[in-house]
Each structure stands twice: as structure tokens, then as C-alpha cells.
C-alpha positions as CSV (number, residue, x, y, z in Angstrom):
1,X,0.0,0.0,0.0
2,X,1.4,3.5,-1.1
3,X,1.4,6.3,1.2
4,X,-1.1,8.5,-1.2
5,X,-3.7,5.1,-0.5
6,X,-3.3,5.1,3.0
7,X,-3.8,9.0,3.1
8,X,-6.8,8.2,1.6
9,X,-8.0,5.2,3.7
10,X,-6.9,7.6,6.4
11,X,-9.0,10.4,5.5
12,X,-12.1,7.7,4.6
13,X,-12.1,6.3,7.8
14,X,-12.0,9.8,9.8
15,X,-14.7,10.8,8.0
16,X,-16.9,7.5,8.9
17,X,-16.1,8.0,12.2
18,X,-17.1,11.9,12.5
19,X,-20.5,10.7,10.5
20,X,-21.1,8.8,13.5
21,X,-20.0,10.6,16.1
22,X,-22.7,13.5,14.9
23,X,-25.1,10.6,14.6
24,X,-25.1,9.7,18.4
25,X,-24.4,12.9,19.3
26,X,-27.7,13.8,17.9
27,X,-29.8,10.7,19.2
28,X,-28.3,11.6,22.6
29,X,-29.9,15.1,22.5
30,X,-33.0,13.9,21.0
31,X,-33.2,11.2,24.1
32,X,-32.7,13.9,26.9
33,X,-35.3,16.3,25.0
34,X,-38.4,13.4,25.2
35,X,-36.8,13.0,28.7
36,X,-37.6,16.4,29.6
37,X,-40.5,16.6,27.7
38,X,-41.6,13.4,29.7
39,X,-40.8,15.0,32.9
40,X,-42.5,18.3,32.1
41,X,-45.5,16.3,31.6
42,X,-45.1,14.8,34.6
43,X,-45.3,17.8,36.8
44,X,-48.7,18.8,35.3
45,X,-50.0,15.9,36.7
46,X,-48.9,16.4,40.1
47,X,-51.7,15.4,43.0
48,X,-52.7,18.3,44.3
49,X,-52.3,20.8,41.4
50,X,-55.3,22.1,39.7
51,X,-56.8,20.9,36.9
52,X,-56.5,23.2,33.9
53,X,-60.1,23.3,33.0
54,X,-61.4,23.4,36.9
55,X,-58.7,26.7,36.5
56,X,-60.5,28.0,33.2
57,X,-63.8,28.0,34.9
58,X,-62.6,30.0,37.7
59,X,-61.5,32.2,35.5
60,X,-64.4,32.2,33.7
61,X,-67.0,32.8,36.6
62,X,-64.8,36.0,38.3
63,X,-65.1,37.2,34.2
64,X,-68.6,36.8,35.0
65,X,-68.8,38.5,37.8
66,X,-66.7,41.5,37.2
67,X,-68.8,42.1,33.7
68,X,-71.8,41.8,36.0
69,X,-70.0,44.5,38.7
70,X,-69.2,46.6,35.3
71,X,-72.2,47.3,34.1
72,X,-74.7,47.1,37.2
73,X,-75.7,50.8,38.5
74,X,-76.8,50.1,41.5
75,X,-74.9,50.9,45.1
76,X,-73.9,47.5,45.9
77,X,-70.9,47.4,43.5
78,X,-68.6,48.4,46.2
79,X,-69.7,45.4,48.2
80,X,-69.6,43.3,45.9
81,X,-66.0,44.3,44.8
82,X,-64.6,43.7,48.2
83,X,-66.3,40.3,48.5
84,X,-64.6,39.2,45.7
85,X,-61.3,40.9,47.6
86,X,-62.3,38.7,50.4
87,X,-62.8,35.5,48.3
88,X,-59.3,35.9,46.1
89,X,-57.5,36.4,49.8
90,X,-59.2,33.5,50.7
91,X,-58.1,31.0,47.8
92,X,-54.8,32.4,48.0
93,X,-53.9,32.0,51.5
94,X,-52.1,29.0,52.5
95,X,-54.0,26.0,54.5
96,X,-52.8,25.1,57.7
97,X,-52.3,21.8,58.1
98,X,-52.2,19.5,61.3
99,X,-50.0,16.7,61.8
């Protein structure tokens, strides 16, 4: 075998080899991402943590209630106002619990 071969088997082989170097490389990163993708899907599900839609139609029924607030004329709007104050301090505060 001549040196200008081996050069070439050389430079043949090297190139194989970086081909699949970027190929793992790249299945590695694609691994971790469904990992992580797995994982953020994971915390969603949590015990404990909301369900999106029972969040929606919270949402959805203070809407309500401040369109209601909006456009009623009467004199009780300041009530009403600061019992929805009282009822978003309430759902916010954090439960005491007993051990």
C-alpha cells in the first residue's frame, strides 16, 4: 500500500467516524429532549395541582362576575368588589395543616 492510499483510507475512515460521532451525538440530545419533555408532563400531573379546565372555569365565573360588577348601576358594587377581595384572599392563602 502507497502512502497517497493510506492518506486516503486515512482520510475515509475519519470521515466515517465523525459521521457517526454526529449521529449519536444527535440521538443523545433527541433522548434527553423526550426525557424532559416526559418530565415536564409529569409535573402537570402532580396530585394536588389544579386541573386546567377546573382553573378555566374559575376564571371564567370572576369574568362573569366583574362584567356583572361593570355594568350594574346600583350601590352594591362596592360590596360586591370587596367580597370578591375577600374570596381571592381567601383562595390564596395558604392552608394550615395538622400533623
Amino acid at each position: 500500500m502507497e502512502f497517497g492510499e493510506f492518506m486516503g483510507l486515512a482520510v475515509a475512515m475519519g470521515s466515517i467516524v465523525g459521521v457517526i460521532s454526529i449521529i449519536t451525538k444527535t440521538y443523545l440530545r433527541r433522548l434527553e429532549h423526550k426525557e424532559r419533555i416526559a418530565e415536564i408532563g409529569a409535573q402537570g400531573a402532580k396530585p394536588g395541582s389544579p386541573d386546567r379546565s377546573d382553573v378555566i372555569e374559575r376564571l371564567e365565573h370572576r369574568i362573569r362576575v366583574l362584567e356583572r360588577i361593570a355594568t350594574d348601576k346600583s350601590e352594591n358594587v362596592a360590596a360586591q368588589i370587596e367580597a370578591l377581595r375577600d374570596e381571592r384572599v381567601a383562595l390564596t392563602a395558604p392552608t394550615k395543616e395538622t400533623v
